[in-house]
ZALOMAR-421822 format. One line per 8 residues: their letters; for each residue x, z, y of C-alpha. Coordinates in steps of 0.1 Angstrom, whole numbers. Layout:
! residues N
a) X Z Y | ...
//
This chain:
! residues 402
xxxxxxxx) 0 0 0 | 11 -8 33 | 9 15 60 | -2 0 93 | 16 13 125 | -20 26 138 | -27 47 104 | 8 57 108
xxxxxxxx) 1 68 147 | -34 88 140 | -11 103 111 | 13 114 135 | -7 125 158 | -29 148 130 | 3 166 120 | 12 173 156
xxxxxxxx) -22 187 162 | -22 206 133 | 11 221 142 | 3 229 173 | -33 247 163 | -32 282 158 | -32 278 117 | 2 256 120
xxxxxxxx) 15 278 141 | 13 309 123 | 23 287 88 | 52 278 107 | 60 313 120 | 54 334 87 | 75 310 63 | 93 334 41
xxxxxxxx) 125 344 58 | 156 343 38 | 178 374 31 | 215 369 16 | 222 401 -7 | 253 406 -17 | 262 433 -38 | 292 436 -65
xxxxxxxx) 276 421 -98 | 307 412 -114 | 347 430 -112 | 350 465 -115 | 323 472 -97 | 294 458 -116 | 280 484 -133 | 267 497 -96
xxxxxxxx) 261 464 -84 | 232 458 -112 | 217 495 -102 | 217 489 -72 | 200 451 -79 | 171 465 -105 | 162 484 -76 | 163 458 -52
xxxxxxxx) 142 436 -77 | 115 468 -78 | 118 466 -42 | 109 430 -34 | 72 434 -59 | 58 468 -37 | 73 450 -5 | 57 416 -11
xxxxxxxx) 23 434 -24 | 24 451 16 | 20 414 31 | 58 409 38 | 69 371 34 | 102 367 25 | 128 347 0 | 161 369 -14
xxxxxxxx) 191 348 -25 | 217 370 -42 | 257 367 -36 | 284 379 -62 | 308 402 -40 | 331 398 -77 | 341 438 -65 | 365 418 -41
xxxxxxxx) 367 418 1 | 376 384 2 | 353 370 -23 | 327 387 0 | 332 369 31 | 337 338 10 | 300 347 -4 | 288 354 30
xxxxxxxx) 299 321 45 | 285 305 13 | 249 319 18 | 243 312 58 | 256 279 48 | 224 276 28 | 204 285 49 | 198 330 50
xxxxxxxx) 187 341 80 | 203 376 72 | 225 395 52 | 219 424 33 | 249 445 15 | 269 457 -1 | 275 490 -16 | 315 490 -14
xxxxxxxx) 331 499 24 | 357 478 20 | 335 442 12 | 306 454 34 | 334 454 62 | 345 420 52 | 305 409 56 | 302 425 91
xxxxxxxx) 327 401 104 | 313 375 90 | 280 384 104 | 292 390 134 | 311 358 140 | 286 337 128 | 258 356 147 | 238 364 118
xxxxxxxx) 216 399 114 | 233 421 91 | 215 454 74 | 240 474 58 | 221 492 29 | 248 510 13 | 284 511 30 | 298 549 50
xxxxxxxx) 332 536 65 | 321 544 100 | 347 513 111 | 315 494 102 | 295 507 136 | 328 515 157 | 334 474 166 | 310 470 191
xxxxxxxx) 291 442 171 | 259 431 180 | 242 422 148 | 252 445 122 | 229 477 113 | 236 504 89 | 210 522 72 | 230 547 57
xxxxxxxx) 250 576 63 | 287 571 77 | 314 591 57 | 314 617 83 | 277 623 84 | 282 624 46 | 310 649 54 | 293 676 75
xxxxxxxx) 261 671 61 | 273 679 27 | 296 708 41 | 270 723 57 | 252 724 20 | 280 741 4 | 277 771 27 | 243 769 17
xxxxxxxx) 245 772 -17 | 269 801 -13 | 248 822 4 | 220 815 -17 | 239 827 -52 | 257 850 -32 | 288 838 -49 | 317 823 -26
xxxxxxxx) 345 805 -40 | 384 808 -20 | 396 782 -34 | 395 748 -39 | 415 714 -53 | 401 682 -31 | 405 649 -56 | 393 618 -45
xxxxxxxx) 393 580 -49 | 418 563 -25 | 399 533 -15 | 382 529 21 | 354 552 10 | 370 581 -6 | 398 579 24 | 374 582 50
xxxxxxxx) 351 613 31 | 381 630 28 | 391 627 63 | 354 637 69 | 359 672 48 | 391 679 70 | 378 672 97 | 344 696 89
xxxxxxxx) 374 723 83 | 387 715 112 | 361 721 133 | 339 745 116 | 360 764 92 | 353 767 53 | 350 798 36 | 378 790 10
xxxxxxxx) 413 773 17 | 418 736 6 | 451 743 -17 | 457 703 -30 | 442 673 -22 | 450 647 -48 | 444 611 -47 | 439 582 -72
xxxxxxxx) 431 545 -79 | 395 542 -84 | 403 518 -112 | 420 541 -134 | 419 544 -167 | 439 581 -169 | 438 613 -151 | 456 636 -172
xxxxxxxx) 483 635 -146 | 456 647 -115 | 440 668 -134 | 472 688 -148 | 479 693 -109 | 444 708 -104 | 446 733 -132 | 484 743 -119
xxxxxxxx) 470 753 -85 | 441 777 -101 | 409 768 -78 | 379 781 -80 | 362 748 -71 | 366 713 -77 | 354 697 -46 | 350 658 -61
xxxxxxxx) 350 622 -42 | 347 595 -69 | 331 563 -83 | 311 567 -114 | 340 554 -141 | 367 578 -127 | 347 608 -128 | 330 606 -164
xxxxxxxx) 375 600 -169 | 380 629 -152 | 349 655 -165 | 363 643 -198 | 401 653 -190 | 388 688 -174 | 371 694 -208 | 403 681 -230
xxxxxxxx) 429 703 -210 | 403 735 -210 | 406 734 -172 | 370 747 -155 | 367 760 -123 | 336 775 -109 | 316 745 -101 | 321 710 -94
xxxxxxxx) 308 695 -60 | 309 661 -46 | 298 662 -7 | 282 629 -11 | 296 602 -40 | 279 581 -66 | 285 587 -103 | 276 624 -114
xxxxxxxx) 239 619 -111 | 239 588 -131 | 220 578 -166 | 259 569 -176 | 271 600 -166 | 246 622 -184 | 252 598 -217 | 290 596 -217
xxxxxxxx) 291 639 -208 | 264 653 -224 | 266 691 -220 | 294 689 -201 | 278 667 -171 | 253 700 -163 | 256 715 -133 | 278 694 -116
xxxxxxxx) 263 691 -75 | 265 662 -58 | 253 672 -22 | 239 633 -8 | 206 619 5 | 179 620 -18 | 144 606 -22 | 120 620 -1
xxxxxxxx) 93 634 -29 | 67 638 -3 | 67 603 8 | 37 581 -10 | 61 553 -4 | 85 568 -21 | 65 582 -53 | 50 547 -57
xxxxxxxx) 89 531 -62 | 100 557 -84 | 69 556 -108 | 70 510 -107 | 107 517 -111 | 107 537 -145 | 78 517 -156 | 99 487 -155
xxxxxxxx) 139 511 -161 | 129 539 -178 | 167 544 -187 | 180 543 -149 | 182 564 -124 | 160 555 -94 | 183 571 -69 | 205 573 -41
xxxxxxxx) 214 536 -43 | 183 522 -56 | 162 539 -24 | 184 523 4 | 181 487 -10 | 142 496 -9 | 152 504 28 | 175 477 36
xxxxxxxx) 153 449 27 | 122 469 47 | 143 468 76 | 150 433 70 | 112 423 67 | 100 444 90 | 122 431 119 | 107 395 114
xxxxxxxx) 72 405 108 | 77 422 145 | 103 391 159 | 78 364 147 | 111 339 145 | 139 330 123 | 158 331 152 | 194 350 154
xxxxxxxx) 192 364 190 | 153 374 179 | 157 393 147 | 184 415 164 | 163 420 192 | 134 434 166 | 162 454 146 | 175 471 179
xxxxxxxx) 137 483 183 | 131 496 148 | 110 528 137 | 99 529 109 | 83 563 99 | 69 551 60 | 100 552 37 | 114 564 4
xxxxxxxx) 144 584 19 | 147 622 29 | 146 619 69 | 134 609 103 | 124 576 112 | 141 547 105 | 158 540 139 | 196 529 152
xxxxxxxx) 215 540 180 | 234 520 206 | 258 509 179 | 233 495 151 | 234 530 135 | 207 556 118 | 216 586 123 | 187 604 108
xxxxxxxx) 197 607 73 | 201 645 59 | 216 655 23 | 197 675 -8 | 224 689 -31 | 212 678 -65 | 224 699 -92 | 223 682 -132
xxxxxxxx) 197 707 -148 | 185 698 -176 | 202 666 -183 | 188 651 -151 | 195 650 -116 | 174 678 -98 | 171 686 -60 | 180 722 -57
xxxxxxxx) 188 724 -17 | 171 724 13 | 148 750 0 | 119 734 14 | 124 705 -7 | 140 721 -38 | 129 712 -77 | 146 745 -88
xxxxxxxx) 168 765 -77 | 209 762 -77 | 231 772 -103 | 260 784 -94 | 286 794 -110 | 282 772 -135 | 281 784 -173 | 312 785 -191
xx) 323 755 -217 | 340 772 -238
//
């Protein structure tokens, strides 16, 4: 069939009207945006990276069922910095309108350049190297806790907990994972010391590679110097290593508290430990159980993992891709300049984490996001501090091994 230039013209001219009515307009405007989220599926790394993405993919059903429109195209970090911005370049090529990522400090760095340069909205969803806000960049937002807010927040729990058993500790070995993250929560304990004061004296702080395979040697200098705390900074693979070495070398000190890592409170932990991973505190933010929001994406969540832990990680890529949506529901355009705009203005008050409203300061940070300690009772993680929002109460000293 041929098509003469006057059906083409009355063609033309339909399409243009319907664009320009009210319907094409908002089909136009409310085309699913597209979010690049990156997180560490392969390398080292991957064991968190597919937590955290089982959550994301619970995430995307609840968000999608409360109107939001949107598209998520995943990105393979490989546990590497540069593969990251190599991933990040690779996705705005094809199109994402932002980026969402990426669990590890050191790659969610690499993405904030690349966001930045490229002027493209990025959430941060998991990441606490405060370098990440302190650059002055203009598109990059962090809905998480910085290593310092992880710091004094978790500090502040550990007096807590003290007073509440009415058992104080003078002692204590500081070990902790020398990457980006565990570098910059330790800086963020000394600092807490610095400026507050601790009730017991910091006698070795004692670093490692988060990819090792042995800590005989670390541990060894922690039972030499007699604490009676372990005060713990770690990924999840070094501290079942290192729970395991404590055990073999008969070395246990009163308790064993991280202020704010992943890995103690997690299925793998519990399965690889047993006994052994009981009572260890890991003082972090939680999910908030009086949230509907939140109750709802814990109970799709085991429905769909009942053998994972719908945790820290898994509640902040809830809350990363929310911001995400949220900021083009309120923007109306896929626009750079437009979707920062709407994620400068944020505040959102229905979410899955312990807190205040979701807002950011001048430098694309939230800094409403308070700690639980949650102790392992029980074989599961259980929130034993603040008191208001406590499961059961703290155990502390913990019960002998052997």
């Amino acid at each position: 069939m041929t098509l003469s230039r006057r059906s083409f013209t009355r063609g033309a001219l339909a399409a243009g009207a319907l664009a320009a009515s009210p319907v094409g307009r908002a089909r136009a405007q409310m085309a699913p945006i597209k979010i690049g989220s990156l997180l560490p599926r392969s390398g080292f790394e991957a064991f968190i990276g597919k937590d955290c993405q089982i959550g994301l993919e619970v995430a995307e059903k609840i968000i999608k069922d409360m109107g939001y429109s949107f598209e998520v195209i995943d990105g393979d970090t490989e546990s590497n910095p540069q593969t990251a911005r190599t991933q990040a370049e690779r996705l705005i090529r094809d199109g994402c309108h932002m980026l969402m990522g990426s669990f590890d400090s050191a790659q969610t760095f690499a993405l904030a350049q690349v966001a930045e340069q490229h002027g493209i909205p990025m959430v941060v969803n998991i990441g606490a190297d405060p370098a990440i806000t302190e650059q002055g960049y203009k598109f990059v937002f962090r809905n998480f806790p910085t290593s310092h807010m992880f710091g004094d927040n978790g500090m502040v729990l550990f007096d807590q907990l003290f007073k509440i058993t009415g058992t104080t500790p003078k002692t204590a070995v500081l070990t902790y994972v020398n990457d980006s993250f565990g570098e910059a929560t330790r800086k963020a304990v000394i600092s807490y010391r610095d400026r507050f004061g601790l009730p017991f004296k910091i006698v070795e702080q004692i670093g490692y590679s988060p990819q090792t395979n042995d800590l005989s040697v670390e541990v060894a200098k922690a039972k030499a110097a007699n604490p009676d705390l372990q005060i713990v900074i770690h990924r999840l693979n070094d501290i079942i290593i290192m729970v395991r070495e404590m055990v073999e070398q008969r070395y246990q000190p009163m308790g064993i508290i991280s202020p704010g890592s992943p890995g103690m409170q997690f299925p793998q932990f519990f399965k690889a430990l047993g006994k052994y991973a009981n009572y260890c505190i890991t003082n972090q933010p939680w999910l908030d159980p009086k949230q509907p929001l939140a109750h709802r994406f814990q109970t799709d969540f085991y429905k769909a993992h009942p053998d994972y832990l719908c945790g820290l990680e898994q509640g902040f890529m809830f809350e990363g891709l929310l911001v995400c949506v949220d900021a083009y529901k309120r923007a109306k355009s896929t626009k750079p300049e437009a979707l920062a705009a709407a994620l400068r203005t944020t505040h959102i008050t229905e979410r899955v984490m312990i807190g205040g409203a979701i807002t950011f300061d001048a430098k694309g940070q939230n800094t409403h996001l308070p700690s639980a300690s949650v102790e392992n009772l029980n074989g599961k993680p259980t929130v034993v501090l603040p008191e208001a929002n406590a499961e059961a109460k703290p155990v502390f000293p913990m019960p002998r091994w052997f």
